[in-house]
Structure formats: C-alpha cells, structure tokens
Short mmCIF file of the C-alpha atoms (twelve columns), coordinates in Angstrom:
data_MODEL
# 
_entry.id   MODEL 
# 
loop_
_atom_site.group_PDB 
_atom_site.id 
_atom_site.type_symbol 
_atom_site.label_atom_id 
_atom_site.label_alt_id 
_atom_site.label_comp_id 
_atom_site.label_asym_id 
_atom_site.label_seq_id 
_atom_site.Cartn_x 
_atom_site.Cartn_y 
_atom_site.Cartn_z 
_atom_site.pdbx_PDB_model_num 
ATOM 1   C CA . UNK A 1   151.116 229.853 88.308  1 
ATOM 2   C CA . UNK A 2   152.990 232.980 87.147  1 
ATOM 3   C CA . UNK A 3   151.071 234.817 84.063  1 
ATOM 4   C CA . UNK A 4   152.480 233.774 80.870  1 
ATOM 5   C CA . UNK A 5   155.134 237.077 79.750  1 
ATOM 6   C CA . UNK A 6   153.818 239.201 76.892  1 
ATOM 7   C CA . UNK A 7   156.251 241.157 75.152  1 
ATOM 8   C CA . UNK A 8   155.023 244.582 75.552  1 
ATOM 9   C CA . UNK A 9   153.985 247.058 72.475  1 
ATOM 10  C CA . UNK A 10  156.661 249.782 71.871  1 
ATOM 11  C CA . UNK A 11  155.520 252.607 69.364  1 
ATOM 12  C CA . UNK A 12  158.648 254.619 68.308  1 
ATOM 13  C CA . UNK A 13  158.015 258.433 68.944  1 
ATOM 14  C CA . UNK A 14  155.878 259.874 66.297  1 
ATOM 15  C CA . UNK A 15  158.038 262.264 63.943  1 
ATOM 16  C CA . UNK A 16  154.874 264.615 63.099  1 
ATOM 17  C CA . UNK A 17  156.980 267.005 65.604  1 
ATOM 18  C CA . UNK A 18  160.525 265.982 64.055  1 
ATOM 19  C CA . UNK A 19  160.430 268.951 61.833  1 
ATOM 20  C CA . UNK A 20  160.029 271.423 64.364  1 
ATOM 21  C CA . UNK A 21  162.055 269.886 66.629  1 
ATOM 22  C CA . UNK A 22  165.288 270.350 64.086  1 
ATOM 23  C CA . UNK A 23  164.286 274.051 63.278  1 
ATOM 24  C CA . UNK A 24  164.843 274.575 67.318  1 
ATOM 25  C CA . UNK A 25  167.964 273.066 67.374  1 
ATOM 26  C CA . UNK A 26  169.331 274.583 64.318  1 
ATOM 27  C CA . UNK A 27  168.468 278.623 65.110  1 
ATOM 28  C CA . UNK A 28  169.848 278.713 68.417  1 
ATOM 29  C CA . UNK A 29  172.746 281.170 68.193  1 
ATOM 30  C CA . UNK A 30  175.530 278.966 67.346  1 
ATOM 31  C CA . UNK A 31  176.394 277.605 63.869  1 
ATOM 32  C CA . UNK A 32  174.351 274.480 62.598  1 
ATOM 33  C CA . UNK A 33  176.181 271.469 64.191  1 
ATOM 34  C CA . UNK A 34  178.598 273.113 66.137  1 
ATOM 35  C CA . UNK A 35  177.192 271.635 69.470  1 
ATOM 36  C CA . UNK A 36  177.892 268.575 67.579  1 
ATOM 37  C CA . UNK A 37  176.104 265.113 69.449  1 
ATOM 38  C CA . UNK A 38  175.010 267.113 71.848  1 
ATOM 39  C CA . UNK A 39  172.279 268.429 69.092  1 
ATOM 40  C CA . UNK A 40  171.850 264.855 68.483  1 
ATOM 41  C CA . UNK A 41  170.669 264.044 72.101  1 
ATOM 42  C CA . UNK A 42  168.611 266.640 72.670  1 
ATOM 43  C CA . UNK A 43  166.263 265.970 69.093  1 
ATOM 44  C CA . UNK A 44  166.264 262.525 70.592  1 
ATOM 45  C CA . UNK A 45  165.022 263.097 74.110  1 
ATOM 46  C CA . UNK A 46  162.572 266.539 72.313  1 
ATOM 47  C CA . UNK A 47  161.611 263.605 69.657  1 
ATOM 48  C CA . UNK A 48  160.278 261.026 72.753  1 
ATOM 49  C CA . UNK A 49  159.056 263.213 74.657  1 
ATOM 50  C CA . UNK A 50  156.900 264.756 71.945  1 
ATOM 51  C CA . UNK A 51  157.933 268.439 72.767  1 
ATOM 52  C CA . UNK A 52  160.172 271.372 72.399  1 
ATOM 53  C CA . UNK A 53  160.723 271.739 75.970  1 
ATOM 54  C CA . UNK A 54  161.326 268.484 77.226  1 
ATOM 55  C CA . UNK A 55  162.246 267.625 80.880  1 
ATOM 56  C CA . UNK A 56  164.108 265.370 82.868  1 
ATOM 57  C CA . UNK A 57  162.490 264.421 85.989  1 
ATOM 58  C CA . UNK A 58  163.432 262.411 88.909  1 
ATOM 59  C CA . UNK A 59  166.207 260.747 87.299  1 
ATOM 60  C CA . UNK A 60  167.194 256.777 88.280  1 
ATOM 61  C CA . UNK A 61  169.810 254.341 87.967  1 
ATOM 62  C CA . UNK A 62  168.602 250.310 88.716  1 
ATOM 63  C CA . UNK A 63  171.547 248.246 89.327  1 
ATOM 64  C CA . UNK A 64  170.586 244.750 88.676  1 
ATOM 65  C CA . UNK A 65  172.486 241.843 90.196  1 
ATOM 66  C CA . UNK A 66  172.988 237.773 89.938  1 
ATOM 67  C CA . UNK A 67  175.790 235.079 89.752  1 
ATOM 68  C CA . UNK A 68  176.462 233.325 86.546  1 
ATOM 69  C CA . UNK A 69  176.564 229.139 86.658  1 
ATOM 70  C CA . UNK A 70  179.235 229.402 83.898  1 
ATOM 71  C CA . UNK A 71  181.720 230.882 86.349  1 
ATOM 72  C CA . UNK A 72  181.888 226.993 87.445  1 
ATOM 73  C CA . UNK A 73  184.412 226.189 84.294  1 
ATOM 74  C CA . UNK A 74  186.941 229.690 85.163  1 
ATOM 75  C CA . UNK A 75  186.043 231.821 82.856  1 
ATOM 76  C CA . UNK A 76  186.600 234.896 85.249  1 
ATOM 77  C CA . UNK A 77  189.421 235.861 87.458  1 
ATOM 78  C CA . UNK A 78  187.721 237.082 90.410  1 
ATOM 79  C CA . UNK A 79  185.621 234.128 92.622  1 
ATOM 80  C CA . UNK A 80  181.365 234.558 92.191  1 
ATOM 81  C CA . UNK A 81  181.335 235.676 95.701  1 
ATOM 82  C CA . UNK A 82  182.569 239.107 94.438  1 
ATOM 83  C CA . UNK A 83  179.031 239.343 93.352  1 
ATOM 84  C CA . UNK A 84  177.698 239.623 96.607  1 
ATOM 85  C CA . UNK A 85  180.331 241.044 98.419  1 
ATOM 86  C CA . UNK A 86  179.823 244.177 95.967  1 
ATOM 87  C CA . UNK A 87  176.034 244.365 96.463  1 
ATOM 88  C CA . UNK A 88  176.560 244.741 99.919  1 
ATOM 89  C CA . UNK A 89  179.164 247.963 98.666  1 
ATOM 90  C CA . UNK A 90  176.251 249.315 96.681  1 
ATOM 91  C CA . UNK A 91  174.407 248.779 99.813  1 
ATOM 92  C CA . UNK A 92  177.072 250.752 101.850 1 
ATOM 93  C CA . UNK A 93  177.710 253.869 99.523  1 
ATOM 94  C CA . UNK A 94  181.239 252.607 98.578  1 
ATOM 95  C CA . UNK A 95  181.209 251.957 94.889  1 
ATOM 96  C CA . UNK A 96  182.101 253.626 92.311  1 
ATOM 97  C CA . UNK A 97  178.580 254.381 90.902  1 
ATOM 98  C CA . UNK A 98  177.324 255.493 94.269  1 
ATOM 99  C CA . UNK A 99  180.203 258.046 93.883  1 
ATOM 100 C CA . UNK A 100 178.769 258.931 90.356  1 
ATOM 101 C CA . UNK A 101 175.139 258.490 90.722  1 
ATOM 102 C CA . UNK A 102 175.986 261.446 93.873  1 
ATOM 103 C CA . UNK A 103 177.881 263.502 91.651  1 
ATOM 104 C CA . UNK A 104 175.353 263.504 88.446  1 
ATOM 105 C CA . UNK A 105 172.158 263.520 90.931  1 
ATOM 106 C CA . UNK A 106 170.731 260.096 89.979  1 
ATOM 107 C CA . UNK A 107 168.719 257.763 92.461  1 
ATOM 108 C CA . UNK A 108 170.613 254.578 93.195  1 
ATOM 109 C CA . UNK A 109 168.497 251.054 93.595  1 
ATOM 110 C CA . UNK A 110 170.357 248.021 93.957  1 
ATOM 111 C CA . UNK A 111 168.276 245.002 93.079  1 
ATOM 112 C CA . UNK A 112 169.221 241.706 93.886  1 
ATOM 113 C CA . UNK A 113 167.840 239.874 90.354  1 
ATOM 114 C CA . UNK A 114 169.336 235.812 91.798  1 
ATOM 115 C CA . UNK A 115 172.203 235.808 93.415  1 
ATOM 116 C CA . UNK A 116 173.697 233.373 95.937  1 
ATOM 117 C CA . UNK A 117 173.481 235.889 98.663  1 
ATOM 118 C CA . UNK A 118 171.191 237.296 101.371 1 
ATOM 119 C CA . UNK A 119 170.590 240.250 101.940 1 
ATOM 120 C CA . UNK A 120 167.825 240.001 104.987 1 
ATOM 121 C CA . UNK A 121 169.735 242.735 107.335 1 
ATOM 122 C CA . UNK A 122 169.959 245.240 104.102 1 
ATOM 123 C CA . UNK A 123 166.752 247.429 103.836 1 
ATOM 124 C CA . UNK A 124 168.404 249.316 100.911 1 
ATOM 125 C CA . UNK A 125 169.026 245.991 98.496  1 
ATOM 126 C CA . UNK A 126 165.749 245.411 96.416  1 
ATOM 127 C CA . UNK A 127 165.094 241.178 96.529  1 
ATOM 128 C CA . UNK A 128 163.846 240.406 93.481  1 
ATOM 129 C CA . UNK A 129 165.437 236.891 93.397  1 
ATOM 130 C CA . UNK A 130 164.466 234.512 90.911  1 
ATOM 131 C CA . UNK A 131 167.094 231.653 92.163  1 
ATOM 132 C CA . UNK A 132 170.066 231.527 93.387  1 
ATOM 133 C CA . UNK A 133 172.140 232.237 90.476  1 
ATOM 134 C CA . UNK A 134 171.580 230.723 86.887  1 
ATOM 135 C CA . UNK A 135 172.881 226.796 85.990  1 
ATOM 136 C CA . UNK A 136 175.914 226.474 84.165  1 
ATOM 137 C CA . UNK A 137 174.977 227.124 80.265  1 
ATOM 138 C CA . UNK A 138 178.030 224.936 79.428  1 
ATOM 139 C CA . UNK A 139 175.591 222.116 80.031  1 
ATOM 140 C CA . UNK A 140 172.352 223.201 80.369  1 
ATOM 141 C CA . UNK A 141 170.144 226.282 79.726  1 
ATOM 142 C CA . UNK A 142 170.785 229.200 82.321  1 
ATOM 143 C CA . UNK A 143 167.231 229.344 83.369  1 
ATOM 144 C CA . UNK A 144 163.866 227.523 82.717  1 
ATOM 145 C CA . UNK A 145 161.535 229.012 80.045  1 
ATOM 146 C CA . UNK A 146 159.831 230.025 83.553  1 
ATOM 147 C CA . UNK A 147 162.413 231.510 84.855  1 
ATOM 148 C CA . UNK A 148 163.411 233.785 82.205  1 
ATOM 149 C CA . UNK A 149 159.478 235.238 82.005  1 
ATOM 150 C CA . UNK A 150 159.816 236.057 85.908  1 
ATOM 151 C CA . UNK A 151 162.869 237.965 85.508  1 
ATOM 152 C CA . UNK A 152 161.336 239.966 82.568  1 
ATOM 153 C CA . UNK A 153 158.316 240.357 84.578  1 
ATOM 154 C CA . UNK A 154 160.306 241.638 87.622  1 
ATOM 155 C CA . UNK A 155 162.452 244.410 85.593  1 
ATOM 156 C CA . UNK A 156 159.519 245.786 84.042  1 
ATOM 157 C CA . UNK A 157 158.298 245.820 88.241  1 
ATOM 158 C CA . UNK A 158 160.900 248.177 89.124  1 
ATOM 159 C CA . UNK A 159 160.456 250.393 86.549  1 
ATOM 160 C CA . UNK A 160 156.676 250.761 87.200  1 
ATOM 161 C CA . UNK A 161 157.961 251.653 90.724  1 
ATOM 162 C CA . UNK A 162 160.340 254.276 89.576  1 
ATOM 163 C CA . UNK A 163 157.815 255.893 87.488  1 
ATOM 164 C CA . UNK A 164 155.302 255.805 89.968  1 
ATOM 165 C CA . UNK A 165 158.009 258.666 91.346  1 
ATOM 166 C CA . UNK A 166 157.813 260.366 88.374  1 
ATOM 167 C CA . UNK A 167 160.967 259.415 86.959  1 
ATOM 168 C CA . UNK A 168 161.305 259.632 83.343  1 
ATOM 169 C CA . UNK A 169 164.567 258.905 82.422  1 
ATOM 170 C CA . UNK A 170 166.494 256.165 83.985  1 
ATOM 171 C CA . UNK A 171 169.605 254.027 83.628  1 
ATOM 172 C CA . UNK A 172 170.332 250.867 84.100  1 
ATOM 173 C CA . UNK A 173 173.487 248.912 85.517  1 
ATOM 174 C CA . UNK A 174 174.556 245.695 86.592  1 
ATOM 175 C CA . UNK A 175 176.957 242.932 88.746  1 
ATOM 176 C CA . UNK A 176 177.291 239.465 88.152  1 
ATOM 177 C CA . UNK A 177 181.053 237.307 88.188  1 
ATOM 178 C CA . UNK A 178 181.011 235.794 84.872  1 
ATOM 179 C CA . UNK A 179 178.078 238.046 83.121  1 
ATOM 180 C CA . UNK A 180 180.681 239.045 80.265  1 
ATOM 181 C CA . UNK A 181 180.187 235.392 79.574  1 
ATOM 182 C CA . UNK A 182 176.723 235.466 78.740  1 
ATOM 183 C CA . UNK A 183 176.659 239.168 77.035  1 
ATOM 184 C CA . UNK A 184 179.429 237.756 74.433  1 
ATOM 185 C CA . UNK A 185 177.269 234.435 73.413  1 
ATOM 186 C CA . UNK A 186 173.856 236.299 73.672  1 
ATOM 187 C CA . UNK A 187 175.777 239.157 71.309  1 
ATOM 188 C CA . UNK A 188 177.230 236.161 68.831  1 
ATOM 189 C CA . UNK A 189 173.726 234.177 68.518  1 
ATOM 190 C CA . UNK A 190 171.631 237.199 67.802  1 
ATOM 191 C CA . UNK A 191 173.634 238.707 65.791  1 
ATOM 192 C CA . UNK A 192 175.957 236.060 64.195  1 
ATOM 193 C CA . UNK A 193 179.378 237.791 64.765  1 
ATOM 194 C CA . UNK A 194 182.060 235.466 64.957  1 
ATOM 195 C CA . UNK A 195 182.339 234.391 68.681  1 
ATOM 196 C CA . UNK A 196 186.291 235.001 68.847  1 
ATOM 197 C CA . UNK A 197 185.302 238.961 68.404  1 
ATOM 198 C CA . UNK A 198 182.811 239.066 71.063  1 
ATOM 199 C CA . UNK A 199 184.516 237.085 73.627  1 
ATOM 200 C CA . UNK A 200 186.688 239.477 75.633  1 
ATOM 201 C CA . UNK A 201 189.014 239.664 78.903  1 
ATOM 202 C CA . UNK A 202 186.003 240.120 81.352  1 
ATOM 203 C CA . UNK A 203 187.166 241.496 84.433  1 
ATOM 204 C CA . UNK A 204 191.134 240.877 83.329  1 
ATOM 205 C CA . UNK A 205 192.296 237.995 81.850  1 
ATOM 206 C CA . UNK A 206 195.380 237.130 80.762  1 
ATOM 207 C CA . UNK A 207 196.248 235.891 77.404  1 
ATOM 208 C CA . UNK A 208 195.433 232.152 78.670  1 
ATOM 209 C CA . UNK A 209 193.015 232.678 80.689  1 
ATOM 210 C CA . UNK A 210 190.565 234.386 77.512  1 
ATOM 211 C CA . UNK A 211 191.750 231.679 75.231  1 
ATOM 212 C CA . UNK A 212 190.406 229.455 77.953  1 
ATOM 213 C CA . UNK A 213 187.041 231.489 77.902  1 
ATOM 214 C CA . UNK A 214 186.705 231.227 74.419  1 
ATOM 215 C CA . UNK A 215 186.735 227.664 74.475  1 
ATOM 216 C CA . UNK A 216 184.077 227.366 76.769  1 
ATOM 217 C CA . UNK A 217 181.999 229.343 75.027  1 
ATOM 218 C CA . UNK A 218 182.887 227.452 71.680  1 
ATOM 219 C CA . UNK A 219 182.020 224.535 73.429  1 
ATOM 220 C CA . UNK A 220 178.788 225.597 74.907  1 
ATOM 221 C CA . UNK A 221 177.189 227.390 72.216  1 
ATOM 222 C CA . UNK A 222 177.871 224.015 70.698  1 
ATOM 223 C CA . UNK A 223 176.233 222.129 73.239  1 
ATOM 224 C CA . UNK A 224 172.665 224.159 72.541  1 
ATOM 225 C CA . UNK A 225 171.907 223.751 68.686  1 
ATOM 226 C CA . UNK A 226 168.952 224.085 68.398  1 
ATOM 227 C CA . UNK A 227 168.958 227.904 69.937  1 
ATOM 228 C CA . UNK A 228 168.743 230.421 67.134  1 
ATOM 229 C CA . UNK A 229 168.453 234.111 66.786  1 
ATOM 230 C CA . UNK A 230 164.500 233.848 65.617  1 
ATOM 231 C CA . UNK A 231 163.538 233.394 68.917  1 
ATOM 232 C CA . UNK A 232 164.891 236.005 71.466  1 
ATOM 233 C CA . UNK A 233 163.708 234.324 74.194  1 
ATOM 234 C CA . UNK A 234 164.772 231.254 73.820  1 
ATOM 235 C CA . UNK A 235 168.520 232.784 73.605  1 
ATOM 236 C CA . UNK A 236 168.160 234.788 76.316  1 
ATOM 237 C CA . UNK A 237 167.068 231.527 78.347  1 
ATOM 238 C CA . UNK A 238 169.254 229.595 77.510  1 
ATOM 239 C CA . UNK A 239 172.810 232.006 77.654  1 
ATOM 240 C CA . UNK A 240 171.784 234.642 79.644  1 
ATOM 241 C CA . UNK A 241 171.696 235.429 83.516  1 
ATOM 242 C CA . UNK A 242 168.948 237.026 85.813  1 
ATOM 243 C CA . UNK A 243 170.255 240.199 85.660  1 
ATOM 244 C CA . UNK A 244 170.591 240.375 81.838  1 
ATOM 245 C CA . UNK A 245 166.924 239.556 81.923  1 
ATOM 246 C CA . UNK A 246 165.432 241.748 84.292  1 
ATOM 247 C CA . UNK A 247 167.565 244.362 82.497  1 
ATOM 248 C CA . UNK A 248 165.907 243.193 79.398  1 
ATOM 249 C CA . UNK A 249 162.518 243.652 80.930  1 
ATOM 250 C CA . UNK A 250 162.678 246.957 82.244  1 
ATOM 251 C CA . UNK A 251 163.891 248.073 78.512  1 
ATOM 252 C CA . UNK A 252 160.643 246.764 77.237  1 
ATOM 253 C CA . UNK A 253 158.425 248.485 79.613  1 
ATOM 254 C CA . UNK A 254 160.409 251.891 79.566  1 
ATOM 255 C CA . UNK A 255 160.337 251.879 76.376  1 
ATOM 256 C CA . UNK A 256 156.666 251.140 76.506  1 
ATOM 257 C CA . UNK A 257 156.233 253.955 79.172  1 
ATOM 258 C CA . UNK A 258 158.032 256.350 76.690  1 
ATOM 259 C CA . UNK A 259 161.065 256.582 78.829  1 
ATOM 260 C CA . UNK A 260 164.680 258.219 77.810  1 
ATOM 261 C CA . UNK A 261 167.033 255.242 78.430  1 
ATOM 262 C CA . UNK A 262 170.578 255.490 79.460  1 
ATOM 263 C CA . UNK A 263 172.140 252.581 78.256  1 
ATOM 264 C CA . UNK A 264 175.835 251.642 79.849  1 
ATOM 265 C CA . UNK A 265 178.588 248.763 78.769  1 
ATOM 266 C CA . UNK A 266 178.890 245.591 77.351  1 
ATOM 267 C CA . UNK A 267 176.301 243.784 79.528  1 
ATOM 268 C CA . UNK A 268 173.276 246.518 79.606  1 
ATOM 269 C CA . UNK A 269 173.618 246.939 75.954  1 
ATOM 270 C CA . UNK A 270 173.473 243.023 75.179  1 
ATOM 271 C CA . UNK A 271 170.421 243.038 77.388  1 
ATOM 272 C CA . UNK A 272 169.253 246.046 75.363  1 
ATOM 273 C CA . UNK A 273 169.964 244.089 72.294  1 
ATOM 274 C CA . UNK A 274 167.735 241.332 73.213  1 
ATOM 275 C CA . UNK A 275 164.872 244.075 73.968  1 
ATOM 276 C CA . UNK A 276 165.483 245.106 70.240  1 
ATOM 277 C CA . UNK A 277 164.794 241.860 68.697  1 
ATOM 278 C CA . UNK A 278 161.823 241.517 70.740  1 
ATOM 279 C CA . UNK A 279 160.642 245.063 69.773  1 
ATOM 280 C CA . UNK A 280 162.654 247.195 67.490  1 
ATOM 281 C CA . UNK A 281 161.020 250.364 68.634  1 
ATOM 282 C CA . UNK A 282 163.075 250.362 71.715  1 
ATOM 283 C CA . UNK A 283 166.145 251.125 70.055  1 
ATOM 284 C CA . UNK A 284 164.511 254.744 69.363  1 
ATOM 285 C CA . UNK A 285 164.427 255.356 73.067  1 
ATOM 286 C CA . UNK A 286 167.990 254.487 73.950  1 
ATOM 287 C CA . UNK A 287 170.962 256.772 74.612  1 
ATOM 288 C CA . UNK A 288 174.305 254.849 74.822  1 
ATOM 289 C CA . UNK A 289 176.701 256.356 77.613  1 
ATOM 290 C CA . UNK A 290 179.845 254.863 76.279  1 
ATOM 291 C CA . UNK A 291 182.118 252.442 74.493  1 
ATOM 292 C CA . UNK A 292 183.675 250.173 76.882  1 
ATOM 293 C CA . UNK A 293 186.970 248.450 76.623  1 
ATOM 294 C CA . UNK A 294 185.089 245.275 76.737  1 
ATOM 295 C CA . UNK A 295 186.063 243.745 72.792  1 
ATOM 296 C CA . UNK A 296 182.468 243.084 71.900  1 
ATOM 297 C CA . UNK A 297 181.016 245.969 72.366  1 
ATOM 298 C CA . UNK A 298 182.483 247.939 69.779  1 
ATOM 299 C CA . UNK A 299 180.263 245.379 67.351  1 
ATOM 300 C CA . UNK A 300 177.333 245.519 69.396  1 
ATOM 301 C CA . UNK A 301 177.527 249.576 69.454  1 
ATOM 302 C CA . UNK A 302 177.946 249.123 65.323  1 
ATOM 303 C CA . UNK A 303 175.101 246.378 65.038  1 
ATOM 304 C CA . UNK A 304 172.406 248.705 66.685  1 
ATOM 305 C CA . UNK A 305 174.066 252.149 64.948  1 
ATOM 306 C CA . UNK A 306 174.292 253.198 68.145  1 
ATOM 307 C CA . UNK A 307 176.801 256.306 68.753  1 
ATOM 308 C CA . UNK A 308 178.502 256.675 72.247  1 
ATOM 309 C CA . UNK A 309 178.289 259.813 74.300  1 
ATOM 310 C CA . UNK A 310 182.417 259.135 76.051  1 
ATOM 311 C CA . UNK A 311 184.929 256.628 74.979  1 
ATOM 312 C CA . UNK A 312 187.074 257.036 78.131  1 
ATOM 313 C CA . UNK A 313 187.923 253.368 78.120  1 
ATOM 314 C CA . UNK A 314 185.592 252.106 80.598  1 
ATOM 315 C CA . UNK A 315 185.302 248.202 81.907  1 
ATOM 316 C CA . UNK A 316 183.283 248.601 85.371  1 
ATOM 317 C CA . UNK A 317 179.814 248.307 84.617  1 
ATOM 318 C CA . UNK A 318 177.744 248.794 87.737  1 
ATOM 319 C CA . UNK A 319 175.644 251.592 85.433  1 
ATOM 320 C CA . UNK A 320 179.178 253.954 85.758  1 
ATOM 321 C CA . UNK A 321 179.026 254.835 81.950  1 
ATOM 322 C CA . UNK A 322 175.240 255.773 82.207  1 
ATOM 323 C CA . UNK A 323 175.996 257.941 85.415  1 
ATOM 324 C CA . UNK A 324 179.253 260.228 83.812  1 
ATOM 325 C CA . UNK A 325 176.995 260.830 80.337  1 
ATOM 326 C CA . UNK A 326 173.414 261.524 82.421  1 
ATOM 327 C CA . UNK A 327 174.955 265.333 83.106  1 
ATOM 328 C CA . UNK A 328 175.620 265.625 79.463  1 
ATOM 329 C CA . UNK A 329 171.977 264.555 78.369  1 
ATOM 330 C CA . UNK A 330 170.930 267.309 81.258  1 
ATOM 331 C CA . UNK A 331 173.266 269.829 79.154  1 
ATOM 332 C CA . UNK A 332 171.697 268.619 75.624  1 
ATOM 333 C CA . UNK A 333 168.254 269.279 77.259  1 
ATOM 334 C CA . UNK A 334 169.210 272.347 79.052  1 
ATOM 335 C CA . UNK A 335 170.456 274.149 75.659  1 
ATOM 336 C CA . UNK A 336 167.360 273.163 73.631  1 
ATOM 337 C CA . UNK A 337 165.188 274.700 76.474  1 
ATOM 338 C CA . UNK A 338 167.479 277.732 77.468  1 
ATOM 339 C CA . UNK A 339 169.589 278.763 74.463  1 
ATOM 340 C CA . UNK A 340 167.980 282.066 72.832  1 
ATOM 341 C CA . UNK A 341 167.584 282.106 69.431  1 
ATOM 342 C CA . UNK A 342 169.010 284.036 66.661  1 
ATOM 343 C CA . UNK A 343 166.073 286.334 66.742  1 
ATOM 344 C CA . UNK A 344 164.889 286.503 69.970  1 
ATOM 345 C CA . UNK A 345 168.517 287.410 71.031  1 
ATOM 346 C CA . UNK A 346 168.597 289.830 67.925  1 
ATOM 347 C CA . UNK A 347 171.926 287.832 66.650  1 
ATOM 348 C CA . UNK A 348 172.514 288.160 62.719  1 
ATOM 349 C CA . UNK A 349 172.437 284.807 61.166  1 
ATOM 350 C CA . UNK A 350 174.862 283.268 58.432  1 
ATOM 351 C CA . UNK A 351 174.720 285.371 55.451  1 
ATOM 352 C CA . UNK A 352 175.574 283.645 52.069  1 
ATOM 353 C CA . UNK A 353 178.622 282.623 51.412  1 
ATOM 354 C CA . UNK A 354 180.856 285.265 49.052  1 
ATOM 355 C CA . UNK A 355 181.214 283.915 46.028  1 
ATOM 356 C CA . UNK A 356 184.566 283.282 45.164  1 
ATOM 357 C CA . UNK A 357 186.715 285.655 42.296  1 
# 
C-alpha cells in the first residue's frame, strides 16, 4: 500500500535580504531599470537563493511523458502513438529540445510518466509508469485518487535525484497526444475562465476540428459535477494526465527544496497552476520561459501575474520555451554577480535633474 501523498510545505523566500538585494541591482553602472526584466530575474533567483551572489549549478530539464484517454473522442490531429514514437526521439537526440537543452547546457531526462509504450531496450528513458495512459475523462476520471498520489509521488522522485547532483535550477517539459485537452479543463475549473477561452487548436486544428474539441470538453466537464476548484486534487484526478501530475509533483518538492523553476507552455504551467493551489508559495519560485501560441495560456500567464521571458510564438512544448530563456536567467545571474558598481568602477552616478527655466 503506497503512503498516503502529503502536500509538501513551501515557505516563500524570506525578504529580510530583499532590500539589499535591490540596492545591488540598482548601483551597477547602468541606469535604474535599463536592464529591464532581466533586473527582475536576477532579484528573483538573489531573493530564493537568499544571497547576493547566487549560482546556478548543474542545471536540468525533466521531460515528462503519457497518453491522454480523451484522445479516444478526436480531439487532436496527430494519432496517440506520436507520444511514443517521440520519446523514443528524445531517446535518440533528435528533438528539438535535445537541440536546445545542447545549445543552453541543460541535462536532458526523459521520463516515461504512463504511456502506452515500452521502452525496455532504452537505457536513457526514465520508467516511471503509473499505467498505461489515463481513461478517457469524457466518461470517467483520468486516474484513481491512487493514481494521481503516485504520480505526485514519482515527480517529486526525480527531482530528489537531480538534486542529489547538485542541481539547483531545473525545468520541466512534457509529451502527451491530447494533453492540451486536459491543461484547458484543469485551467477552466481552477480558475473559472470560460472554457471557450482556454480551449485552443492543440497541435493544429482546423476551425472544425477545435469546435469539435470544445464540445467534448463542454460535455465532459459536464459529466463530472461534483469536481470543484476547492479541492486541487480532486481536479487534477479527475482531468488531468500522468504527466501533468508528476509535473505537478516535482513543482511541490522543488519548490520545497528552494529550487529556481523554469516553467515552459501551456501544459507545464497548468501543472504549475495546480502546484499553486496546493501551495501558493510555489509561485515565488517560478520563472516563466514564454507565452505560447496555445489560446489559454495567455489567461493562465495573467491568472498567476506571471511575466514571460520571450513571446516568440511558441506551440512545441517538450520543455523548448524553458531551454531558449535558461541562457537568459544565466545572463540575469551573471550581471548581478559580475557587473561593477558605480563606485567600485569609479563611474559618476545620476546627478539631479536640472531644474527646468
């Protein structure tokens, strides 16, 4: 019998250090501001890390990934064995985020979190399979009460195993046909946006095809009544897919282990969401790598006042937003421990402004 899941205790970083923190940032010679969210970044990361000279170490990117019951009434264009047959790309080096994760210096692990696949003859795929995929929510709950606290249980595994490297600052990405599915309903029940805006084209639907979707969805949240934002869990259970919650789960315990969190898309940040209703301290720890294309996210980015490093358009997943913005949290970092200051580079500061005739 598993242990029951506890949700972990996540103390936002104390701000006794906030202060100084700020005075760094704003006496390096430059103007105030003009490094503009890159100033922002770095009092984050100084802020949770407790320090002027904080450092990233050992960096990580956990790619979780699981097949979606839902994809049973077409709600995605591509078949659910694209779930598999792109862990076994991770596997090989061939994706896009193995291209970015070699370019920005992050360690790739590619977890299987319950897909329908095996992945016996692949040393480099992680099996951390709770099933074989989640049931179809348009019926029935995704996963078992049970389930769910395995998954969360699992993610919070590999990030114990990344620290263990001495990794403090990690991303986290994901796979799953049909996962934009689940992200949209978990976004609408917790945060009671209108369904219609969270529901978007996934992986490229046409105009039919995401009217389609949003009728399932309609029709499934319908289907679980009883399911209401109060109770986290019970959402994520019911609408959400392995990956989501192992995602979930290793948000919890980074965030416990005082971890800098690169958050990506539409589907990390809904399983980031989650992690914030279960402990709002989290949200203190997270740095959010982009907007993506994907129409919810905009109101998900909004809901947790959440400010994205790039807006280039992105719609991958896979962790890709968290590996193009990890260089730019290395630059934030790198300034704030580098960058001399007005006096000891013996720069004159901003004299008062001249008052005017």
């Amino acid at each position: 019998m598993p242990t029951p899941y506890t949700v972990p205790v996540v103390v936002a970083p104390g701000e006794q250090i906030a202060a100084a923190i700020r005075h760094a940032i704003d006496f390096k010679t430059k103007p105030v501001g003009s490094l503009g969210q890159l100033e922002a970044v770095a009092y984050q990361v100084a802020l949770v890390q407790q320090t002027l000279q904080p450092e990233l170490r050992a960096p990580h990117l956990l790619v979780f990934a699981a097949d979606h019951g839902i994809t049973a009434e077409g709600v995605s264009p591509f078949p659910a064995e694209v779930t598999q047959q792109m862990v076994r790309n991770f596997a090989g080096g061939g994706a896009a985020i193995n291209a970015f994760c070699r370019v920005a210096g992050l360690e790739l692990k590619v977890i299987d979190a319950g897909t329908r696949g095996n992945f016996d003859d692949l040393p480099a795929v992680i099996n951390q399979k709770i099933a074989a995929g989640t049931r179809n929510f348009r019926h029935e709950p995704a996963m078992s009460a049970a389930e769910c606290q395995a998954a969360l249980q699992a993610g919070a595994a590999q990030v114990d195993a990344v620290a263990a490297t001495g990794c403090n600052v990690l991303g986290f990405g994901e796979m799953g046909i049909g996962n934009t599915s689940a992200a949209s309903v978990l976004l609408h029940k917790l945060t009671g946006f209108h369904l219609a805006g969270c529901v978007g084209r996934g992986t490229g639907l046409d105009d039919a095809g995401l009217a389609h979707k949003l009728a399932v969805l309609s029709a499934a949240v319908a289907a679980h009544p009883t399911i209401v934002a109060a109770d986290p869990l019970a959402v994520l259970a019911t609408f959400g897919g392995f990956e989501l919650a192992q995602i979930c789960g290793a948000v919890l315990r980074a965030a416990e282990l005082k971890m800098v969190i690169l958050v990506d898309g539409f589907i990390a940040s809904a399983a980031v969401l989650v992690a914030v209703k279960l402990a709002p301290a989290v949200r203190a720890y997270c740095v959010f790598s982009h907007e993506s294309a994907e129409a919810g996210h905009r109101y998900l980015l909004g809901y947790l006042h959440a400010e994205p490093l790039l807006r280039l358009g992105l719609r991958l997943g896979e962790g890709t937003g968290c590996a193009l913005a990890y260089p730019l949290v290395a630059a934030a970092v790198a300034f704030l421990n580098d960058m001399a200051s007005f006096e000891s580079a013996g720069v004159s500061e901003k004299t008062a402004e001249t008052p005017a005739a």
